[in-house]
N, CA, C and O of each residue as an XYZ file, in Angstrom:
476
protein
N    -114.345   -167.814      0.341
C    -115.771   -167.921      0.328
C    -116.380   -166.609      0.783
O    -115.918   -166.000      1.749
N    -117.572   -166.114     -0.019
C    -118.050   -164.855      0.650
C    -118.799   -165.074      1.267
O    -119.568   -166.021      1.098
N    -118.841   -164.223      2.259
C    -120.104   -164.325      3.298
C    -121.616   -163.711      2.943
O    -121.683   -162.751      2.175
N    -122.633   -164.194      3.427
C    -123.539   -163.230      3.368
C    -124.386   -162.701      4.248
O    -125.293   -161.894      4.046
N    -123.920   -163.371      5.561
C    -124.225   -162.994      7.062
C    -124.030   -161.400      6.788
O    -125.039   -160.747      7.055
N    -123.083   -160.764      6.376
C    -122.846   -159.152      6.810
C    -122.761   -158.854      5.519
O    -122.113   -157.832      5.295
N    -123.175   -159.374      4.642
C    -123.550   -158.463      2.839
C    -124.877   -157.821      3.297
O    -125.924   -158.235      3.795
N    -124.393   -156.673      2.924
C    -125.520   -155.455      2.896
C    -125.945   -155.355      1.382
O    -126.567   -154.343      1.059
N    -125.711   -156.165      0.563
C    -126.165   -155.814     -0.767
C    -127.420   -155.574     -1.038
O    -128.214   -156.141     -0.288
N    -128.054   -154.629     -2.231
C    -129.209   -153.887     -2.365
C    -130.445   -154.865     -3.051
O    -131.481   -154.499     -3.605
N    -129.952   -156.191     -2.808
C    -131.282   -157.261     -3.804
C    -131.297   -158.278     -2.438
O    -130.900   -157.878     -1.344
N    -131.855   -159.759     -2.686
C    -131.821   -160.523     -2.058
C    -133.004   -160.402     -1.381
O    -133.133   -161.261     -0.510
N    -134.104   -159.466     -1.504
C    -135.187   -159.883     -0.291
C    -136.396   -160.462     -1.111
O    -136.158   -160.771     -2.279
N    -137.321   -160.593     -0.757
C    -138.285   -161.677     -1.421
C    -138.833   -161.827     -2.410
O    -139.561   -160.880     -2.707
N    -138.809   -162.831     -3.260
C    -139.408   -163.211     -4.559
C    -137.919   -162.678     -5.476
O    -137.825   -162.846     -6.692
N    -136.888   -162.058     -4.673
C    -135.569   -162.139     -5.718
C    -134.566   -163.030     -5.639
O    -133.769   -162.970     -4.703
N    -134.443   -164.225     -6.866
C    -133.015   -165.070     -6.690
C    -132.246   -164.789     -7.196
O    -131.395   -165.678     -7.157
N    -131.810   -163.612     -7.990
C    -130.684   -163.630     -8.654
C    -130.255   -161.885     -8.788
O    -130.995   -161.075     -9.346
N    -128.885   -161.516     -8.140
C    -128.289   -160.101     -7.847
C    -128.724   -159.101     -9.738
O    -128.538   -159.541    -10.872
N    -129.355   -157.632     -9.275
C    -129.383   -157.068    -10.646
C    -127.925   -156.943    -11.221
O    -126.925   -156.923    -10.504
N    -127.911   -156.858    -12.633
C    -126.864   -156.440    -13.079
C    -126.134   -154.976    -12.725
O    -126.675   -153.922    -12.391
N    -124.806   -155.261    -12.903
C    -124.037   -153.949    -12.484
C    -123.152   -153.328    -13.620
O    -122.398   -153.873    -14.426
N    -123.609   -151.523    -13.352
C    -123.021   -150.668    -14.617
C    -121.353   -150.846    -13.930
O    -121.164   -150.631    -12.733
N    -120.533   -151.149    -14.608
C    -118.871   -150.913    -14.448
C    -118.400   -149.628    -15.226
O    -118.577   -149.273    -16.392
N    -117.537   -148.889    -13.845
C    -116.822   -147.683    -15.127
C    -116.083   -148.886    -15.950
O    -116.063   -150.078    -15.645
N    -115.215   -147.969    -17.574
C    -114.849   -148.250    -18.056
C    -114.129   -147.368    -19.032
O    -114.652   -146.326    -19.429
N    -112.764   -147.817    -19.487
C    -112.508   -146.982    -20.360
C    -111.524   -146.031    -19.407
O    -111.757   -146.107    -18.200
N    -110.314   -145.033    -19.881
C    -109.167   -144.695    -19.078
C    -109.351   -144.030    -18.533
O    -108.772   -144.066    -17.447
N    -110.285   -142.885    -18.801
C    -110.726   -141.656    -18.339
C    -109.573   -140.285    -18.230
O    -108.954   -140.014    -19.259
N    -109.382   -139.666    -17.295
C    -108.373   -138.260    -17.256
C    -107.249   -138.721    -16.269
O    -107.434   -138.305    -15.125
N    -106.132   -139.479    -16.446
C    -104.472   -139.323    -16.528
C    -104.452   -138.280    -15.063
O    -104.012   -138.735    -14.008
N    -104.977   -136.865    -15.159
C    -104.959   -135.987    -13.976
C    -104.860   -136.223    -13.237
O    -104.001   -135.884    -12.422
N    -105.791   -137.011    -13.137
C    -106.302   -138.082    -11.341
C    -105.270   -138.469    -10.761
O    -104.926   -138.069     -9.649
N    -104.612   -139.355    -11.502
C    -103.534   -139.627    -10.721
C    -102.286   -138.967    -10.947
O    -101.446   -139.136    -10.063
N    -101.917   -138.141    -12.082
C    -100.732   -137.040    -11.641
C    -100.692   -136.171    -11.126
O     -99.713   -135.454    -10.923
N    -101.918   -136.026    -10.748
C    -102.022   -134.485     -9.652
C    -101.780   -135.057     -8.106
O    -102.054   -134.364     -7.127
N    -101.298   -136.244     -8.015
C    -101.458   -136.169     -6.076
C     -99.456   -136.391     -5.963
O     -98.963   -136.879     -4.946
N     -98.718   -136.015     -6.964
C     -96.866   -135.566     -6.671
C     -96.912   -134.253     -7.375
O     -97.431   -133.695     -8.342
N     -96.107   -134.055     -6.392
C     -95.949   -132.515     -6.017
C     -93.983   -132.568     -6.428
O     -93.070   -133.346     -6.151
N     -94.099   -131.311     -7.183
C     -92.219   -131.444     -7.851
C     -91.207   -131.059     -6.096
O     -90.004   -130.800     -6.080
N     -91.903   -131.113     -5.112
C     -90.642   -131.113     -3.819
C     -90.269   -132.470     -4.258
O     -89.087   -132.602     -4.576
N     -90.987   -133.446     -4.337
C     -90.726   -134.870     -3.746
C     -90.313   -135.739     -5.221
O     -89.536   -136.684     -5.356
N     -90.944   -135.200     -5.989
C     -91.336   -136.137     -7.421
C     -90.333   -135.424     -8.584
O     -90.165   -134.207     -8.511
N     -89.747   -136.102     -9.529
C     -89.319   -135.590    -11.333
C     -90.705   -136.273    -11.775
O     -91.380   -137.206    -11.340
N     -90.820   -135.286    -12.946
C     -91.437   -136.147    -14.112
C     -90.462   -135.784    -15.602
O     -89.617   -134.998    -16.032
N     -91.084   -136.695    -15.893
C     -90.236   -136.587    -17.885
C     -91.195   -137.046    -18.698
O     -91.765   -138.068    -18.317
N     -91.658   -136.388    -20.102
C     -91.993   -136.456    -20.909
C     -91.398   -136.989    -21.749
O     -90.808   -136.074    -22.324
N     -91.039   -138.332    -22.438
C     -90.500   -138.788    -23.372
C     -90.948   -138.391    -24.881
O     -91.966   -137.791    -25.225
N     -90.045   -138.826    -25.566
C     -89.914   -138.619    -27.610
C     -91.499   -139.468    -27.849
O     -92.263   -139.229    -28.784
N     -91.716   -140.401    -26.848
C     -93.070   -141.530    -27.368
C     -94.447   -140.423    -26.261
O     -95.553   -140.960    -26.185
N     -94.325   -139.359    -25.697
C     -95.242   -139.061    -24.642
C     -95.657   -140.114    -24.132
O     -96.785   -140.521    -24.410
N     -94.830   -140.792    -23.266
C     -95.206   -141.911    -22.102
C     -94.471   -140.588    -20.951
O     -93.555   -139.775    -21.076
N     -95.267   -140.871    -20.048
C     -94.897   -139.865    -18.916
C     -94.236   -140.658    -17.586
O     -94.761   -141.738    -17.313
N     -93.204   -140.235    -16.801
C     -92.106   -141.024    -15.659
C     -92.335   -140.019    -14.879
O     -92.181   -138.837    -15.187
N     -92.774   -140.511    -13.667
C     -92.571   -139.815    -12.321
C     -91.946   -140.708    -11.535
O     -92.255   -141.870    -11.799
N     -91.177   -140.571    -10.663
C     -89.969   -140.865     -9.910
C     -89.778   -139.893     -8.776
O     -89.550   -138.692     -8.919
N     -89.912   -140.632     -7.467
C     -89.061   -139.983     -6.071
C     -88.040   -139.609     -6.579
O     -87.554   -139.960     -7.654
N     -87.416   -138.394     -5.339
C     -86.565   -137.737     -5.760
C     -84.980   -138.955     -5.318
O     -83.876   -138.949     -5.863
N     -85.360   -139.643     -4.444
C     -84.419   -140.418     -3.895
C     -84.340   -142.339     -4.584
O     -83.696   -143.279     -4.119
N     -85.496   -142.294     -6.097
C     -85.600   -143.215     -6.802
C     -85.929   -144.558     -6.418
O     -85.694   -145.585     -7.055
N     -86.758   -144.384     -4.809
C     -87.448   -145.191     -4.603
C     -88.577   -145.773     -4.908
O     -88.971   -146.867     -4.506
N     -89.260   -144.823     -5.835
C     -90.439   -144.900     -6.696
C     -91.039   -144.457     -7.826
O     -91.025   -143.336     -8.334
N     -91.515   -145.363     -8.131
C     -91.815   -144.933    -10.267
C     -92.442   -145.319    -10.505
O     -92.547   -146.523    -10.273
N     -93.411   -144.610    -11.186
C     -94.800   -144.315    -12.177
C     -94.821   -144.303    -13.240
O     -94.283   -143.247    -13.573
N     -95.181   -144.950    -14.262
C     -94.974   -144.834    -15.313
C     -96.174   -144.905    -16.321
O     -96.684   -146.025    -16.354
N     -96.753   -143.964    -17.160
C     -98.212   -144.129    -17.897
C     -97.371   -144.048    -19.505
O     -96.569   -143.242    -19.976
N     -97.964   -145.220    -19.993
C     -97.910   -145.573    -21.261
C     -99.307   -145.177    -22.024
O    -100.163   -146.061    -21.998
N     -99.627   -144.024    -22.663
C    -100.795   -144.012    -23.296
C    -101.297   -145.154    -24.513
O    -102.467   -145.417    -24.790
N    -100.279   -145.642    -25.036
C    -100.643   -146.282    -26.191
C     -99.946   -148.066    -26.019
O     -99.836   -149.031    -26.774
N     -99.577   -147.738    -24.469
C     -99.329   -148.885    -24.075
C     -97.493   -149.141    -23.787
O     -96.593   -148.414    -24.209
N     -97.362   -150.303    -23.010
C     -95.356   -149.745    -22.992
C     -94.871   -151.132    -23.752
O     -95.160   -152.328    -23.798
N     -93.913   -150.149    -24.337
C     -92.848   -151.152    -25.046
C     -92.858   -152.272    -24.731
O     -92.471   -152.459    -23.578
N     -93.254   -153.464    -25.489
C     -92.549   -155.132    -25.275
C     -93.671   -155.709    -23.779
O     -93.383   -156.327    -22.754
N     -94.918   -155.177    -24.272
C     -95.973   -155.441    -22.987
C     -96.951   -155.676    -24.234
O     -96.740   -155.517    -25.437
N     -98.244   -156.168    -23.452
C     -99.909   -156.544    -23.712
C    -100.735   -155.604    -23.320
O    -101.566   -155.965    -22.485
N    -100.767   -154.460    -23.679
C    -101.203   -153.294    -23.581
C    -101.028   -152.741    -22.051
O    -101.964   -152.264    -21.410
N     -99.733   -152.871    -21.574
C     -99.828   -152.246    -20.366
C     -99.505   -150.919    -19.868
O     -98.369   -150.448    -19.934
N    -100.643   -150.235    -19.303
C    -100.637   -148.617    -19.570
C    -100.202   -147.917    -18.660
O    -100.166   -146.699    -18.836
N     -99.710   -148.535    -17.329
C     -99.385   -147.826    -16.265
C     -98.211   -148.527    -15.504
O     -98.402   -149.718    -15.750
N     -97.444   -148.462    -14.957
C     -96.267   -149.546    -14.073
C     -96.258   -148.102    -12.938
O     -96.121   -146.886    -13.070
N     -96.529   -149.228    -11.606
C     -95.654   -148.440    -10.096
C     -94.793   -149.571     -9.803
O     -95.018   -150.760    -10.026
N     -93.829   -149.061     -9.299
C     -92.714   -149.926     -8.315
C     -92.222   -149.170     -7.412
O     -91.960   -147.976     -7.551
N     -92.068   -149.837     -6.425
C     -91.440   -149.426     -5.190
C     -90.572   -150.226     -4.636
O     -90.976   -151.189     -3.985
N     -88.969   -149.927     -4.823
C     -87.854   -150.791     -4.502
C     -88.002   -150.680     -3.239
O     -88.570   -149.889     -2.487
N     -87.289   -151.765     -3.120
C     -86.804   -152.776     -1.995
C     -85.725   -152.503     -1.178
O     -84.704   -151.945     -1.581
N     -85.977   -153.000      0.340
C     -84.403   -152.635      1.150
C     -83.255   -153.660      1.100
O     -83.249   -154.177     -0.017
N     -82.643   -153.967      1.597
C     -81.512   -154.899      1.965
C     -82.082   -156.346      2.270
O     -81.764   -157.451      1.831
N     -83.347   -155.806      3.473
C     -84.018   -156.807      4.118
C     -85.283   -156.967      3.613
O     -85.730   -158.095      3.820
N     -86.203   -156.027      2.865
C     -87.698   -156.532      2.767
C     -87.346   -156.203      1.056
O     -86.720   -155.247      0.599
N     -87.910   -157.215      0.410
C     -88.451   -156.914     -1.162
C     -88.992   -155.666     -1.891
O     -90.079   -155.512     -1.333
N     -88.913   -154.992     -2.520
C     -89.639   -154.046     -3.481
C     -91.147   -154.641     -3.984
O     -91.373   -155.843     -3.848
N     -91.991   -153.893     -4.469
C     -92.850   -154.834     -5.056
C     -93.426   -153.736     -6.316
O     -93.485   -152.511     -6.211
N     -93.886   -154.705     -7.713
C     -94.939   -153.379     -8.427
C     -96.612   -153.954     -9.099
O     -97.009   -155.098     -9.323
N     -96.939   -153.316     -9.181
C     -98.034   -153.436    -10.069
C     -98.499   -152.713    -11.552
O     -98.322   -151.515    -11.772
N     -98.957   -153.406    -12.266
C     -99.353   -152.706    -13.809
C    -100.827   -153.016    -13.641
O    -101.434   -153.946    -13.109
N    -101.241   -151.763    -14.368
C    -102.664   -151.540    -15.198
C    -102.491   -151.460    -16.806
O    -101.538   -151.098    -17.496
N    -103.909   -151.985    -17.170
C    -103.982   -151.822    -18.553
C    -104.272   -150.933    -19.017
O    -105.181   -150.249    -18.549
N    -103.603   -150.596    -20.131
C    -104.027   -149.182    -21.050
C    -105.605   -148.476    -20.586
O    -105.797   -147.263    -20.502
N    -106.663   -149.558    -20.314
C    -108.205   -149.252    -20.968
C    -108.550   -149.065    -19.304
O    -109.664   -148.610    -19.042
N    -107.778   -149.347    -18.347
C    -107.830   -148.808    -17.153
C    -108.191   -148.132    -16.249
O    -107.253   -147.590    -15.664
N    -109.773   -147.782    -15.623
C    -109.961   -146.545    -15.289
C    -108.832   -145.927    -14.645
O    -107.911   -146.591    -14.169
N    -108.895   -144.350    -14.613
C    -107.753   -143.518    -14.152
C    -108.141   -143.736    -12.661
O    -107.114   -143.965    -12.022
N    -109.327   -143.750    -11.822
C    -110.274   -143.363    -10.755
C    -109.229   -144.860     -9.928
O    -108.736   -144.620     -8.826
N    -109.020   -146.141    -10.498
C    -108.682   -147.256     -9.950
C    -107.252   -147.192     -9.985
O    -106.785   -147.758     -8.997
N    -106.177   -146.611    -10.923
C    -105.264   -146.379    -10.886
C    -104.583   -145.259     -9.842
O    -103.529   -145.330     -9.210
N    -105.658   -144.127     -9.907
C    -105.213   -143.247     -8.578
C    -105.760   -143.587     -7.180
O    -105.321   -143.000     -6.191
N    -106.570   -144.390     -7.103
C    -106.622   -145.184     -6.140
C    -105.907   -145.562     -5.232
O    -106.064   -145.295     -4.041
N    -104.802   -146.416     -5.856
C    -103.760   -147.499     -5.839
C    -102.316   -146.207     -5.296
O    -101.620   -146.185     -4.281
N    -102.356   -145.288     -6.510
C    -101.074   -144.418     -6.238
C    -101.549   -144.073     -5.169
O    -100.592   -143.834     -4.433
N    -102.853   -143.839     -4.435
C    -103.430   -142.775     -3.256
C    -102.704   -143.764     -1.800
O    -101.926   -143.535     -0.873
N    -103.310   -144.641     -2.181
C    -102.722   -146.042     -1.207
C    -100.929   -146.211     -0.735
O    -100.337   -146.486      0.309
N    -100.536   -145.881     -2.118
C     -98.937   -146.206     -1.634
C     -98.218   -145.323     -1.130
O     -97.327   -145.545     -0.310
N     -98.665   -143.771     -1.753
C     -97.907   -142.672     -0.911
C     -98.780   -142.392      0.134
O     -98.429   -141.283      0.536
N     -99.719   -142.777      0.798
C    -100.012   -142.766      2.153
C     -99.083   -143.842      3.172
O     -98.604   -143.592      4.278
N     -99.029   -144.918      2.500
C     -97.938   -145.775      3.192
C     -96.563   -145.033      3.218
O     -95.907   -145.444      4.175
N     -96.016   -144.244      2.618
C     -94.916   -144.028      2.338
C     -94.108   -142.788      3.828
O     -95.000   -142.197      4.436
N     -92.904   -142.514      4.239
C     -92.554   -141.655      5.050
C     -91.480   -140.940      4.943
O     -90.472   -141.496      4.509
N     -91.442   -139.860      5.227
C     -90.122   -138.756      4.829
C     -89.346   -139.539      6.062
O     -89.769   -139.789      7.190
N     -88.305   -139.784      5.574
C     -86.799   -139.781      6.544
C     -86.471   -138.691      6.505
O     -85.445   -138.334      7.084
């Protein structure tokens, strides 16, 4: 349930019942965004025969994967991260769709290699 005790939202004061509509980005935008935050100390990348692009830790704990035109044997899915698992805690991944902003996708990559730590 949302609250609205502490919604700061920009409508709601008098003579308004109903929130204005909202512009959504949309559409994939520039790929950059999120391949520019691995750096080749830590990261491979590969360019495949299909230009789908693989970035991968150097120690193959983690993988990126952008499908421009979408990946093989998927519903247009344009991006895959995973991050394996230990002995004791699970791996986990997430996919974006092809039409994906890049801005929400590097987001997400911004999020996980901040979690992440050099041994």
């Amino acid at each position: 349930m949302l609250s609205t005790s502490l919604c700061k939202c920009p409508y709601g004061g008098p003579g308004e019942s109903y929130p204005p509509l909202r512009k959504w980005q949309l559409g994939p935008g520039q790929p950059t965004l999120v391949m520019d935050q691995f750096c080749a100390d830590d990261f491979n990348l590969v360019v495949d025969d299909r230009a789908d692009v693989h970035v991968n830790s150097k120690d193959g704990s983690f993988y990126l994967g952008w499908f421009p035109s979408g990946r093989p044997g998927t519903d247009s899915e344009g991006w895959k991260i995973a991050v394996t698992g230990t002995a004791k805690v699970r791996g986990y991944q997430m996919s974006f769709d092809t039409e994906t902003p890049t801005d929400t996708v590097a987001a997400a990559v911004a999020r996980v290699l901040e979690t992440s730590q050099h041994l």
